[in-house]
N, C-alpha and C positions, 0 to 999 in steps of 0.2 A: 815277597810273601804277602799275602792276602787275609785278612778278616774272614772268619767263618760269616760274620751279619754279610759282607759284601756277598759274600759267594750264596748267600740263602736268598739275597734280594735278586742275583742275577738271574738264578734258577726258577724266581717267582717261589720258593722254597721245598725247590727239588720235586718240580711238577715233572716236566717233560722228561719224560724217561726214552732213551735213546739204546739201551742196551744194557746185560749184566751178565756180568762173568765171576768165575769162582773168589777174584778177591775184591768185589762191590761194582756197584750200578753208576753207570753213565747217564746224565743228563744233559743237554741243552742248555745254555746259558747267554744272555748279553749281559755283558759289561757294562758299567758306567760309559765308556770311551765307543760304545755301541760295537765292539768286536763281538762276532758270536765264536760263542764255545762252548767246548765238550769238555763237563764238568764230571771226575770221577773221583766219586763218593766209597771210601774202602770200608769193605764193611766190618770186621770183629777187631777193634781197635788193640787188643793183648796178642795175636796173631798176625794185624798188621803193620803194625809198631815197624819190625824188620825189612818188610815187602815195603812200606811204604819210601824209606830211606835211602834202599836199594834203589830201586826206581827214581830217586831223586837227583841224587847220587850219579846213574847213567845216563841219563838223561839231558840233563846239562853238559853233558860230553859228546853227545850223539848230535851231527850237522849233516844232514842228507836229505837231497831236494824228494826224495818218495817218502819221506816220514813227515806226521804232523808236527810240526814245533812245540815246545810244553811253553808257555807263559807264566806259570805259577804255580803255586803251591799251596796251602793251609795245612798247619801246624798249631792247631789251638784246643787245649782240655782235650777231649777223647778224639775231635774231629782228623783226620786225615785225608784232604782232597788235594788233588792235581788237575789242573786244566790246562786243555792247548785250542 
């Protein structure tokens, strides 16, 4: 689990937008560790409280060389991000 500040410095704080879809916006991110990643930002935190969990939840159960890896997570105040 990850710092929302780490994940806002990675993103340069959620400049590069890379994509959005109905439950929030993909950015672009390097890590401290210089991996780059696809940082996904959920957007209506009372809606995706559930979606967020779900996804968390399957994810770390999902091993398949055609899918992106997930690396982490943030669970902090309203914030809800996933990146791989």
């Amino acid at each position: 689990m990850y710092l929302y500040a780490e994940l806002e410095k990675a993103t340069k704080n959620f400049k590069e937008e890379l994509g959005k879809g109905a439950s929030g916006v993909v950015y672009k991110g390097v890590l401290a560790d210089e991996r780059v990643v696809a940082v996904k930002a959920l957007a209506d935190i009372y809606q995706a409280e559930e979606v967020f969990w779900a996804e968390v939840s399957t994810i770390v159960k999902v091993n398949h060389m055609n899918l992106v890896r997930t690396w982490g997570f943030c669970s902090e105040d309203k914030h809800r991000v996933l990146f791989s």
